[in-house]
TIRO-2110 file (N, C-alpha, C; in Angstrom, 1 decimal):
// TIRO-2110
-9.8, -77.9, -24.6, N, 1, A
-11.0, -78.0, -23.8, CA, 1, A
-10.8, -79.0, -22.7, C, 1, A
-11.5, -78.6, -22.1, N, 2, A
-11.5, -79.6, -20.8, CA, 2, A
-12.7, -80.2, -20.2, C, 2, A
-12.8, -81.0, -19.0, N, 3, A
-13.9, -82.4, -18.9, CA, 3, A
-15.4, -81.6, -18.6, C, 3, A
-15.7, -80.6, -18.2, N, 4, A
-16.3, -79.8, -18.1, CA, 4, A
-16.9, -79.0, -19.5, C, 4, A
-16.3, -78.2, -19.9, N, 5, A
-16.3, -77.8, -21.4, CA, 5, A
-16.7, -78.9, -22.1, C, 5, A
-16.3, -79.8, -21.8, N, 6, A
-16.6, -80.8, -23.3, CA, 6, A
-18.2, -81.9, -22.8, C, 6, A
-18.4, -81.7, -21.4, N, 7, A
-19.6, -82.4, -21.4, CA, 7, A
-20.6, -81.0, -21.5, C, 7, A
-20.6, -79.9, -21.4, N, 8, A
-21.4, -78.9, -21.9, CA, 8, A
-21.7, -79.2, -23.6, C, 8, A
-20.6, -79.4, -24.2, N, 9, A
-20.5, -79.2, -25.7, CA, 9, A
-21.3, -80.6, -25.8, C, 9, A
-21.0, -81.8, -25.1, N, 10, A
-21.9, -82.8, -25.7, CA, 10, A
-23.1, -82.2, -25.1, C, 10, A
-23.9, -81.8, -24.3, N, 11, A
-25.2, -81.5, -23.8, CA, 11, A
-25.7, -80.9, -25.1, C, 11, A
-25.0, -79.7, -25.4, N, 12, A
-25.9, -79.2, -26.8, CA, 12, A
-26.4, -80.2, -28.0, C, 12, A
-24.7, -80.7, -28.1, N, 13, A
-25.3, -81.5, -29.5, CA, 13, A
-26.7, -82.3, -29.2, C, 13, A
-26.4, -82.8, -28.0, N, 14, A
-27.9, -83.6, -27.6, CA, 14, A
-29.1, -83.2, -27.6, C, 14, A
-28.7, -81.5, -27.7, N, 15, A
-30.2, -80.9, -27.8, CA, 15, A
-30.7, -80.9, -29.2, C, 15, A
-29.9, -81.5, -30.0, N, 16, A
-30.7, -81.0, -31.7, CA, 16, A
-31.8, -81.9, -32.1, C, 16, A
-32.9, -81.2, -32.7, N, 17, A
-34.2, -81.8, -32.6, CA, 17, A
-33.7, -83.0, -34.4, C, 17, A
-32.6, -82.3, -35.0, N, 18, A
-32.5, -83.2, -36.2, CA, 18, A
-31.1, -83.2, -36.1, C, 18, A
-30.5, -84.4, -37.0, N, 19, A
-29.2, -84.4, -37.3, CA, 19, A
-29.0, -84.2, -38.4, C, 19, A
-27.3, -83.3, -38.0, N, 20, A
-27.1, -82.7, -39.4, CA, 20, A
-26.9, -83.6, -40.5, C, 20, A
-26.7, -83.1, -41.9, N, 21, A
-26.4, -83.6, -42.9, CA, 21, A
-25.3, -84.5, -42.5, C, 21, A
-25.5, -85.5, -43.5, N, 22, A
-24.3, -86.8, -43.4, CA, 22, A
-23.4, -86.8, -44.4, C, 22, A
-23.5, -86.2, -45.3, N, 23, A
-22.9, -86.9, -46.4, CA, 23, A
-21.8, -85.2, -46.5, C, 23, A
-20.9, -85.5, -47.0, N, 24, A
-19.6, -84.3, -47.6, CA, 24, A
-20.4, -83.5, -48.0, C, 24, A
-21.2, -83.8, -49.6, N, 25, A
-22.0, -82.9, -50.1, CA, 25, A
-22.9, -81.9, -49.2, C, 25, A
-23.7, -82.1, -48.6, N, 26, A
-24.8, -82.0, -47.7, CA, 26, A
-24.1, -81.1, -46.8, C, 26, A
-22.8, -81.7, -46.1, N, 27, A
-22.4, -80.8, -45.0, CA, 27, A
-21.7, -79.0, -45.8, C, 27, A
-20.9, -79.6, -46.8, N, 28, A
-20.4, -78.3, -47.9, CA, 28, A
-21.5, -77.3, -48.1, C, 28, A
-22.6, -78.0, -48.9, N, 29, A
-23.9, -77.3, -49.2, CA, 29, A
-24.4, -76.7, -47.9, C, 29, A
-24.4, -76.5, -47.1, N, 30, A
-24.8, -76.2, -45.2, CA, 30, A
-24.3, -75.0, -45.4, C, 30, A
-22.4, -75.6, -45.3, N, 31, A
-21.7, -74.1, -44.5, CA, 31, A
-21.8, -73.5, -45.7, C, 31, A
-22.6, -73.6, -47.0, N, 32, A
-22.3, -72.6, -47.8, CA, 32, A
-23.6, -71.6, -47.9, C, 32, A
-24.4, -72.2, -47.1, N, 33, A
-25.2, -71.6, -47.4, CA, 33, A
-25.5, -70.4, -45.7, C, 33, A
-24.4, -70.8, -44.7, N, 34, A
-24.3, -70.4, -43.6, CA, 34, A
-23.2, -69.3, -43.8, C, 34, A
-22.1, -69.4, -44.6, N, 35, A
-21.1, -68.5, -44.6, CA, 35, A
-21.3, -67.9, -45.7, C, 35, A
-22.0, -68.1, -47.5, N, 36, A
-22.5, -67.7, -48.0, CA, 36, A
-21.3, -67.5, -49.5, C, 36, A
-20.1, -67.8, -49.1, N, 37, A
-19.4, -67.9, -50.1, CA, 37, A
-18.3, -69.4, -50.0, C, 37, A
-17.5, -69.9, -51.0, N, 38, A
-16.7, -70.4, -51.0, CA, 38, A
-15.3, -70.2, -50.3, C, 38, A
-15.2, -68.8, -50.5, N, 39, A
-14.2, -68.1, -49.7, CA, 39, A
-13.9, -68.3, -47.9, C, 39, A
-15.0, -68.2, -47.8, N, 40, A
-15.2, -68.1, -46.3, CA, 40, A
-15.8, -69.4, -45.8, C, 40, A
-16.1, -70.4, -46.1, N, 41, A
-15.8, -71.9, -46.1, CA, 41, A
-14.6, -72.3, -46.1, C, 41, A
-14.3, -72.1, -47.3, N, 42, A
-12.1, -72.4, -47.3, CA, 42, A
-11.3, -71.7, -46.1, C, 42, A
-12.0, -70.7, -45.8, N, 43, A
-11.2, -70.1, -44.7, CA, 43, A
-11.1, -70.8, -43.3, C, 43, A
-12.7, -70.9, -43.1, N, 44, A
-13.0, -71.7, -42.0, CA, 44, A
-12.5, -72.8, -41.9, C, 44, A
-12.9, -74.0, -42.6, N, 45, A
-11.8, -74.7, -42.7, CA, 45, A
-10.5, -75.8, -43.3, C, 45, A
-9.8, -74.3, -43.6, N, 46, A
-8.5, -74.2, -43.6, CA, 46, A
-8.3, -75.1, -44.9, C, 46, A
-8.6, -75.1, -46.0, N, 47, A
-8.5, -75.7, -47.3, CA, 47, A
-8.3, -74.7, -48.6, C, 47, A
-8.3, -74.9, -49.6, N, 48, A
-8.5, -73.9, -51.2, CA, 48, A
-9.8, -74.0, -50.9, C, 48, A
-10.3, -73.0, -51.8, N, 49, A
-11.6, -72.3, -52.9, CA, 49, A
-12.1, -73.7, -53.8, C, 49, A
-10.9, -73.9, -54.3, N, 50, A
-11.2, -75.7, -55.5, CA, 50, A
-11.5, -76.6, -54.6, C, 50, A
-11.0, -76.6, -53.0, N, 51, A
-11.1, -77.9, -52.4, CA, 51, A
-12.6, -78.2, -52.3, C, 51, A
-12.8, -77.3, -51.6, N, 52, A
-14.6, -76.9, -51.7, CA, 52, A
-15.5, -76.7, -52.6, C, 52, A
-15.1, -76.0, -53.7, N, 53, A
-15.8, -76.0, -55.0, CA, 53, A
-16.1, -78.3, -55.4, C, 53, A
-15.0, -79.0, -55.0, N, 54, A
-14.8, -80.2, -55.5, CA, 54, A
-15.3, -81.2, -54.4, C, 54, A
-15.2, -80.6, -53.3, N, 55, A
-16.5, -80.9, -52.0, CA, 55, A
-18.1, -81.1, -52.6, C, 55, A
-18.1, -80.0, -53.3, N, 56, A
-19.4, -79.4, -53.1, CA, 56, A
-20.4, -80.0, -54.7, C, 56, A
-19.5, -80.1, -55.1, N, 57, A
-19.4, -80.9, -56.8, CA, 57, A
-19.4, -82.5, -56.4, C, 57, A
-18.9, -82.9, -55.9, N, 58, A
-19.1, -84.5, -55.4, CA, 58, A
-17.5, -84.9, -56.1, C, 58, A
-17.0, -84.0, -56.5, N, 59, A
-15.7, -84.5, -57.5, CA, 59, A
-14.4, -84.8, -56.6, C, 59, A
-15.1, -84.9, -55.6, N, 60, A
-13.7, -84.9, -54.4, CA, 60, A
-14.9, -85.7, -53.1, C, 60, A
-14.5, -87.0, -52.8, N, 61, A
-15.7, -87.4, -51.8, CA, 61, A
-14.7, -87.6, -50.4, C, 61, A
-13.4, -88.1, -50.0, N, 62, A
-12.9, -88.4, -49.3, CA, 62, A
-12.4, -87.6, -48.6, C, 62, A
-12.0, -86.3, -47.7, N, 63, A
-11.4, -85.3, -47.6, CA, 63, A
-10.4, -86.3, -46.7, C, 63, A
-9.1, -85.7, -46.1, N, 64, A
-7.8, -86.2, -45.0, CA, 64, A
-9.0, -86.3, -43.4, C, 64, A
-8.4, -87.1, -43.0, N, 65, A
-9.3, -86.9, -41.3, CA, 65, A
-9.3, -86.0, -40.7, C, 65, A
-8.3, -85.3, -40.8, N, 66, A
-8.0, -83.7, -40.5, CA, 66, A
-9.3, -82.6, -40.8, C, 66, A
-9.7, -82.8, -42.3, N, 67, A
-10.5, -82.0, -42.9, CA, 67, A
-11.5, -82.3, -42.4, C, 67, A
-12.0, -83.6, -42.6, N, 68, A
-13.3, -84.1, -42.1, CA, 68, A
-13.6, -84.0, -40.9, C, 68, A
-12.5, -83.8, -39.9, N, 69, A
-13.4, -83.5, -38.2, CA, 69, A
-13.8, -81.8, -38.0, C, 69, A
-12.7, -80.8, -38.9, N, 70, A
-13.2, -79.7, -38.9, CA, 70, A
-14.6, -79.5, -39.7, C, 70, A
-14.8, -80.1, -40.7, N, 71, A
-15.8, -79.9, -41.0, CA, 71, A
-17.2, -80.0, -40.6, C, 71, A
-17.0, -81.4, -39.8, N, 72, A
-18.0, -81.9, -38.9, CA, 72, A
-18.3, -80.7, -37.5, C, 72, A
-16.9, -80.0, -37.3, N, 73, A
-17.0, -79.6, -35.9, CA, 73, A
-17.7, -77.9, -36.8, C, 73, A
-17.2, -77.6, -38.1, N, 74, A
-18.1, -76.5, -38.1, CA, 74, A
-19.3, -76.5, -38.7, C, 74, A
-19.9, -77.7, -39.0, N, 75, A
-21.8, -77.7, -38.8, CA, 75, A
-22.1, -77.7, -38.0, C, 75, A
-21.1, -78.5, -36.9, N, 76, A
-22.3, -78.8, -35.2, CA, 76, A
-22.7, -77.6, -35.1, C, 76, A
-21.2, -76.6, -34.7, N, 77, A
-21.4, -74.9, -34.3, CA, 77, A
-22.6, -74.3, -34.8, C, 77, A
-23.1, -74.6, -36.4, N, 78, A
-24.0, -73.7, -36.7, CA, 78, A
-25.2, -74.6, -36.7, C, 78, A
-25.5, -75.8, -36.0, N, 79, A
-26.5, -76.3, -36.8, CA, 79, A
-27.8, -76.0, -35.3, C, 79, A
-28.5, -75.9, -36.0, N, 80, A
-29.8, -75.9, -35.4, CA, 80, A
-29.5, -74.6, -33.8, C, 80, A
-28.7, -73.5, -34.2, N, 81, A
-28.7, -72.7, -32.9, CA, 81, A
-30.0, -72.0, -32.2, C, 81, A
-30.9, -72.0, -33.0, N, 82, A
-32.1, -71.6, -32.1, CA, 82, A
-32.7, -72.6, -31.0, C, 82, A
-32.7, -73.7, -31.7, N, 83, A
-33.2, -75.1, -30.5, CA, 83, A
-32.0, -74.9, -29.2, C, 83, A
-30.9, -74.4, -29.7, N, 84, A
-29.6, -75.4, -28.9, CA, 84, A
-29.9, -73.8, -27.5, C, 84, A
-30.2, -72.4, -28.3, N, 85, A
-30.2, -71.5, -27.3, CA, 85, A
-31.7, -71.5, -26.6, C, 85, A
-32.2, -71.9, -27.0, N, 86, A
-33.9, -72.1, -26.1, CA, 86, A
-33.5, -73.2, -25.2, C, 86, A
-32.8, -74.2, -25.8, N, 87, A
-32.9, -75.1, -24.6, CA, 87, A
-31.9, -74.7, -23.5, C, 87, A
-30.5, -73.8, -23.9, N, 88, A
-30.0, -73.1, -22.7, CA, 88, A
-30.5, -72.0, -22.1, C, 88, A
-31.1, -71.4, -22.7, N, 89, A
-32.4, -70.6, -22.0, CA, 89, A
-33.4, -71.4, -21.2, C, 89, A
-33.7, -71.9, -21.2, N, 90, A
-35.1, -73.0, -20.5, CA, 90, A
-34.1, -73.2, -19.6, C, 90, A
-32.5, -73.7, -19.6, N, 91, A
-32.0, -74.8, -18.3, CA, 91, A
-31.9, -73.8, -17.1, C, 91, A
-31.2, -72.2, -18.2, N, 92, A
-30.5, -71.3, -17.6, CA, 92, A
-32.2, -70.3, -16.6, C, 92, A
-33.4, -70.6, -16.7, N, 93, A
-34.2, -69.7, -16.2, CA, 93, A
-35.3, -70.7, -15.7, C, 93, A
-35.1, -71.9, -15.9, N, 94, A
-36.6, -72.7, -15.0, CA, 94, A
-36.2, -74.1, -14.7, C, 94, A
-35.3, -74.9, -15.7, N, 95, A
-35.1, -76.1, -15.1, CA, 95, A
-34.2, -76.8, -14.3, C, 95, A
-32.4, -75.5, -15.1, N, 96, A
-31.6, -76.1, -14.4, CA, 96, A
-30.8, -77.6, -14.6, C, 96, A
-29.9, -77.9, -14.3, N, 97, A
-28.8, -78.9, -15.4, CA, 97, A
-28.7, -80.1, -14.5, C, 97, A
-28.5, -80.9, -15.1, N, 98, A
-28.0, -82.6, -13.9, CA, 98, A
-26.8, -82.7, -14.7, C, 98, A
-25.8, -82.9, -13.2, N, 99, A
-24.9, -83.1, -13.3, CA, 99, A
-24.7, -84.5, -13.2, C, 99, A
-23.9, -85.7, -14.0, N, 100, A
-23.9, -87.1, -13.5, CA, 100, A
-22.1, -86.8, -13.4, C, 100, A
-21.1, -87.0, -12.3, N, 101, A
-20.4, -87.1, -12.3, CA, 101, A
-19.4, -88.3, -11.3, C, 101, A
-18.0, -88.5, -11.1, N, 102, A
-17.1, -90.0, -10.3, CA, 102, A
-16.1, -88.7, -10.5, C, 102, A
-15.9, -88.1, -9.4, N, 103, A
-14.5, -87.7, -9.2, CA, 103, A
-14.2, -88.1, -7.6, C, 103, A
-13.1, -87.2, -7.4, N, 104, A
-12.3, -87.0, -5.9, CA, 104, A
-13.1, -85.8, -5.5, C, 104, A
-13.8, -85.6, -4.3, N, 105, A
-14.5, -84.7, -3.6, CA, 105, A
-13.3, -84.5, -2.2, C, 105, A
-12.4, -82.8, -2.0, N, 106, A
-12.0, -82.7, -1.6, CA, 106, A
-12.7, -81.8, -0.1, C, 106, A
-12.4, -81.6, 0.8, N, 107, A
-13.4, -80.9, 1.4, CA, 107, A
-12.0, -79.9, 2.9, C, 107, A
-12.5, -78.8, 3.0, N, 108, A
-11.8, -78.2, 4.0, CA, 108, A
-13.1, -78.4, 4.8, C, 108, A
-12.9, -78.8, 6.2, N, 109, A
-14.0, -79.3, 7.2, CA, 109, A
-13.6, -78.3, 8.4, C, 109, A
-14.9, -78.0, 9.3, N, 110, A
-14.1, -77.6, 11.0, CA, 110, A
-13.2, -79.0, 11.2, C, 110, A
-12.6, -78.8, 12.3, N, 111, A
-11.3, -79.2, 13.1, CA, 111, A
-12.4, -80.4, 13.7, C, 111, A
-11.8, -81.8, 13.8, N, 112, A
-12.5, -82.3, 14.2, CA, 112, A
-13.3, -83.5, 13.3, C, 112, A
-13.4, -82.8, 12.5, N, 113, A
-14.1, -83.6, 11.1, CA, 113, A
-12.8, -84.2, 9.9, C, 113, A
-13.5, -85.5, 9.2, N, 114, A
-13.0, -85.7, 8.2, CA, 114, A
-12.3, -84.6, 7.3, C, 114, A
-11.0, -84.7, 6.4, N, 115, A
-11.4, -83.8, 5.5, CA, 115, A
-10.6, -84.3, 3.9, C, 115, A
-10.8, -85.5, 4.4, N, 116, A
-9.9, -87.0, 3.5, CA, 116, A
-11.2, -86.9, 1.6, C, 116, A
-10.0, -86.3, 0.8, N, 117, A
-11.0, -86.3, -0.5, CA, 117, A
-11.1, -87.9, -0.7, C, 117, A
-12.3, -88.1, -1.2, N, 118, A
-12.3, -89.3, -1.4, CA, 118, A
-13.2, -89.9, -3.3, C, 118, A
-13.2, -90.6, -3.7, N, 119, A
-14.2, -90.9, -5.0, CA, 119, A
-15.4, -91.1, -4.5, C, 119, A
-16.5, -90.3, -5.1, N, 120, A
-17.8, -90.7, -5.0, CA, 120, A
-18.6, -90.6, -6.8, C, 120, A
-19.2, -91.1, -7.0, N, 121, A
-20.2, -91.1, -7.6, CA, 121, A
-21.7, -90.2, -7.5, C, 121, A
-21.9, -88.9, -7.8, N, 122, A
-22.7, -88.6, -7.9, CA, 122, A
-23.7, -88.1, -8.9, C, 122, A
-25.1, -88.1, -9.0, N, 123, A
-26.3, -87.6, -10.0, CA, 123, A
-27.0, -86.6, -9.0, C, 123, A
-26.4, -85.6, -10.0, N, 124, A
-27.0, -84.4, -8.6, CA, 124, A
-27.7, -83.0, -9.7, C, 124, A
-29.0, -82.5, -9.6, N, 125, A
-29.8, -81.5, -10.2, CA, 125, A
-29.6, -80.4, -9.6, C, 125, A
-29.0, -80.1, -10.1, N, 126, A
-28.5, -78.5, -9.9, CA, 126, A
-29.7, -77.6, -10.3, C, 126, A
-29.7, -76.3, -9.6, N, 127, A
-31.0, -75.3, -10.1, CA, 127, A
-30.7, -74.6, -11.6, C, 127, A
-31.4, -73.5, -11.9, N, 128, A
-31.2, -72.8, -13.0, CA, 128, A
-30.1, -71.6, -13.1, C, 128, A
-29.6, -71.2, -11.6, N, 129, A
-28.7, -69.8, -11.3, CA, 129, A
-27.7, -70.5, -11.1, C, 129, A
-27.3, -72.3, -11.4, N, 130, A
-25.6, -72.5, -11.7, CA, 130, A
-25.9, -72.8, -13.3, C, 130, A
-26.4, -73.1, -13.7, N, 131, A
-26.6, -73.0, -15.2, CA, 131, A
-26.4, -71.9, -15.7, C, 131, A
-26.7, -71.2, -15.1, N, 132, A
-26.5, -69.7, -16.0, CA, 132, A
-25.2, -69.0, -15.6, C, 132, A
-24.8, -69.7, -14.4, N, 133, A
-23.6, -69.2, -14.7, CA, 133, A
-22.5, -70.2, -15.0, C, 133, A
-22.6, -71.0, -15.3, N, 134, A
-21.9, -72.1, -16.5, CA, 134, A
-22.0, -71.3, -17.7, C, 134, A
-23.1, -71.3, -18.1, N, 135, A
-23.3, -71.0, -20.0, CA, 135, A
-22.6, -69.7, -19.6, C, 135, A
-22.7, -68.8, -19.0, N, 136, A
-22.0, -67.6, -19.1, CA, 136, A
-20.8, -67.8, -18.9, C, 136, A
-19.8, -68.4, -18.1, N, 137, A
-19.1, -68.5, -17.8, CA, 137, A
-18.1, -69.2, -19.4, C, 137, A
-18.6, -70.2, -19.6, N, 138, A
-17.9, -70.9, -20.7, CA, 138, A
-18.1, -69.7, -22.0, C, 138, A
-19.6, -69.0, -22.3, N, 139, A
-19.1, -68.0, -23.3, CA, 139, A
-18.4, -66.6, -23.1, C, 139, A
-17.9, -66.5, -21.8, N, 140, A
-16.9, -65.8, -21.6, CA, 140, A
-15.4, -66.4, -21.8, C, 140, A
-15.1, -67.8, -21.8, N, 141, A
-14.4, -68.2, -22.3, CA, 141, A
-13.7, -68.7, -21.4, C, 141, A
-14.1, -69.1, -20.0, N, 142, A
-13.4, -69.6, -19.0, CA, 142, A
-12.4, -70.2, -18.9, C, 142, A
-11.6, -70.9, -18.3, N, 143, A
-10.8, -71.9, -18.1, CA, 143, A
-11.4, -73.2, -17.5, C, 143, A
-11.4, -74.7, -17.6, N, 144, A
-11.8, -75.6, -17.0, CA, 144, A
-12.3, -75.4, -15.7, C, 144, A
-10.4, -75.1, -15.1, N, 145, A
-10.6, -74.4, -13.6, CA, 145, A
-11.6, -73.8, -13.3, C, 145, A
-12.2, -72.8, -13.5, N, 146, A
-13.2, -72.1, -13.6, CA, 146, A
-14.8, -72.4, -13.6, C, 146, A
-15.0, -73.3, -14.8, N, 147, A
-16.2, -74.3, -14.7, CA, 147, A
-16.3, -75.2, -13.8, C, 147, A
-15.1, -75.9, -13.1, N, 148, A
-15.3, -76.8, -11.7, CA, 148, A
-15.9, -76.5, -11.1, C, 148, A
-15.1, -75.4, -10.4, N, 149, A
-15.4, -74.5, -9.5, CA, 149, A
-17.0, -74.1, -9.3, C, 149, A
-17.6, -73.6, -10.4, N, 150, A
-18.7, -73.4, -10.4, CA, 150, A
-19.6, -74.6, -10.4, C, 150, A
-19.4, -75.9, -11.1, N, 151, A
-19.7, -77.2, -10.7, CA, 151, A
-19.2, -77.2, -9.4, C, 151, A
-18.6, -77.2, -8.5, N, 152, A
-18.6, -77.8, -7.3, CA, 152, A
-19.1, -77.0, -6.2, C, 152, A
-19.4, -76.1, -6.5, N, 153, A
-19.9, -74.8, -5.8, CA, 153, A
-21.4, -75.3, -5.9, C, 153, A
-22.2, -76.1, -7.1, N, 154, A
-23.1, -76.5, -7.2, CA, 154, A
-23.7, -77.9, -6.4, C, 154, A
-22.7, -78.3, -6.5, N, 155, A
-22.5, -80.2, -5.7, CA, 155, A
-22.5, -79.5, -4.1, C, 155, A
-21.4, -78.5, -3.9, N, 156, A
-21.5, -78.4, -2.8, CA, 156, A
-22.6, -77.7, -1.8, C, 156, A
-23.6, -76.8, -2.6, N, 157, A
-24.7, -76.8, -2.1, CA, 157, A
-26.0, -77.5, -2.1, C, 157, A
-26.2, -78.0, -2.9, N, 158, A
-27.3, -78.7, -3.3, CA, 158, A
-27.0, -80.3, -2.6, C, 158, A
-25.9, -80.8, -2.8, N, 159, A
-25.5, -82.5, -2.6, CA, 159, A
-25.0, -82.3, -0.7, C, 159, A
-23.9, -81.6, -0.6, N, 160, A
-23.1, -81.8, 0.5, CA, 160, A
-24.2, -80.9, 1.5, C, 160, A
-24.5, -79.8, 1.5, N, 161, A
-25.1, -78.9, 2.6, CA, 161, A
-26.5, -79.0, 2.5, C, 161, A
-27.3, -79.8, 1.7, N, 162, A
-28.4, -80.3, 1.4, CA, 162, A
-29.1, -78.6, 1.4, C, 162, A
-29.1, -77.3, 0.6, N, 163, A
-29.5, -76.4, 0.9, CA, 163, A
-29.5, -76.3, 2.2, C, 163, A
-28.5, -75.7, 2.5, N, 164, A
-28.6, -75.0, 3.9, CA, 164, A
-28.6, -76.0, 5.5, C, 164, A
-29.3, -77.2, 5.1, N, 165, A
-29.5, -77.6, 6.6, CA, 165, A
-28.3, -78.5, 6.8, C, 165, A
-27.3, -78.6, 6.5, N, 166, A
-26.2, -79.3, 6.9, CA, 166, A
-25.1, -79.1, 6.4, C, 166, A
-24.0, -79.4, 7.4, N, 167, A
-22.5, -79.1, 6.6, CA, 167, A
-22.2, -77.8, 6.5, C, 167, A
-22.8, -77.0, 7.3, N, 168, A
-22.3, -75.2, 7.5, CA, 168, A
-21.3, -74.8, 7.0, C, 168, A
-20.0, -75.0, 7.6, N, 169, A
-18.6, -74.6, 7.0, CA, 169, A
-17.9, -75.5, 5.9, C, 169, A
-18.6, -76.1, 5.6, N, 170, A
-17.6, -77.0, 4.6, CA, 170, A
-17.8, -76.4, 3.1, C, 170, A
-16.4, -76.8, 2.4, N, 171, A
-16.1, -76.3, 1.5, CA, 171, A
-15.4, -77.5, 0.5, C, 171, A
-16.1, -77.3, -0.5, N, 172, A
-15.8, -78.3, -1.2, CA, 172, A
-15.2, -78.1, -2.5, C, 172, A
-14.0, -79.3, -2.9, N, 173, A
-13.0, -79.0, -4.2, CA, 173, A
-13.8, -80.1, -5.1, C, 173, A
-13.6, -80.3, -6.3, N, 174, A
-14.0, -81.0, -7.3, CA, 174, A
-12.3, -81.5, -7.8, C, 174, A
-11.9, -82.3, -7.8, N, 175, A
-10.7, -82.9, -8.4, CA, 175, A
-11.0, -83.9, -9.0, C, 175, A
-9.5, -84.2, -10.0, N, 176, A
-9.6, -85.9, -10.4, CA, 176, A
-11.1, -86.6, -11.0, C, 176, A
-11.3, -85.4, -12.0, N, 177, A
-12.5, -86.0, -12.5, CA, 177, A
-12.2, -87.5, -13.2, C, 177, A
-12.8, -88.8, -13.1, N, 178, A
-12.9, -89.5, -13.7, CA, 178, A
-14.1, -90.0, -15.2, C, 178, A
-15.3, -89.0, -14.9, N, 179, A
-15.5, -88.2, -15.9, CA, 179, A
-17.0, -87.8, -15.5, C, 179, A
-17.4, -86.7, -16.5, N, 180, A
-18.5, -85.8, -15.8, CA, 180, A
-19.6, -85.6, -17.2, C, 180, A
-20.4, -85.6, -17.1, N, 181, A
-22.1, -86.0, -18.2, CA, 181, A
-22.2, -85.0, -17.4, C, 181, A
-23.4, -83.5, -18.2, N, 182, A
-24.4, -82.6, -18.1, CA, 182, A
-25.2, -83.2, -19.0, C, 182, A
-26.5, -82.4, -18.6, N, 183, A
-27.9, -83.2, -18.9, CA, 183, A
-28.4, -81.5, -19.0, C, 183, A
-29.2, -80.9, -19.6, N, 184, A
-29.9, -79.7, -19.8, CA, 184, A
-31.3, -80.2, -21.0, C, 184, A
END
């Protein structure tokens, strides 16, 4: 994943109106009742039938750190997906995402002008039609590259060309993130 991808993926978590279960038991009991067998928990992630039967029994409380971040990472996936898709429906059709991001802003300028990328710091509200093509974009399965792109396509109109009244030909790269927060 990349710096993009992964401030999407924290946006959602942030959308859950509760947090998931905490405890081994609680999280086992979840995916079992999400995947519906033991089978298909083990599979998911990547353990025995007994590991989880002994999960889920309390007769095993510690799992390897290995286990335990898969585990953790397949409740997030299923927890609370209706809240997490309303609220990307709401960003993606009326409100639209804030981007808080510190990278290198690279720019092809007319002749004449700066075109020296430089660091800035920006908090910039992007509309609902780059949101939507983010979430689409990422559940198509994009590449980083790809989500920049569409992030700076967003910086670059809203931040640099201030919609339309300035900065006509310029074109703007997103590089060298030093790191990048979405807000939905």
């Amino acid at each position: 994943m990349g710096d993009v991808d992964d401030a999407l993926e924290r946006a959602d978590r942030e959308t859950f109106t509760r947090e998931p279960p905490k405890t081994l038991k609680g999280r086992i009991n979840f995916l079992m009742g999400r995947l519906k067998s033991t089978k298909a928990v083990a599979q998911e992630l990547g353990v025995s039938r007994r590991s989880v039967e002994r999960y889920r029994t309390g007769e095993r409380k510690t799992p390897p750190k290995e286990i335990t971040d898969r585990i953790d990472a397949a409740v997030r996936a299923r927890w609370q997906p209706r809240v997490r898709g309303r609220r990307r429906q709401q960003a993606a059709t009326a409100t639209g995402i804030t981007v808080e991001t510190r990278a290198r802003f690279g720019y092809t300028a007319p002749v004449g002008t700066t075109d020296d990328g430089r660091m800035r710091r920006l908090t910039v509200h992007l509309p609902p039609a780059y949101a939507q093509r983010l979430f689409d974009a990422q559940q198509q399965g994009a590449d980083d590259g790809r989500l920049r792109a569409i992030v700076a396509e967003g910086l670059q109109e809203v931040y640099f060309k201030d919609g339309g009244r300035r900065a006509d030909h310029l074109e703007v790269e997103l590089t060298d993130i030093d790191y990048i927060d979405v807000a939905f």
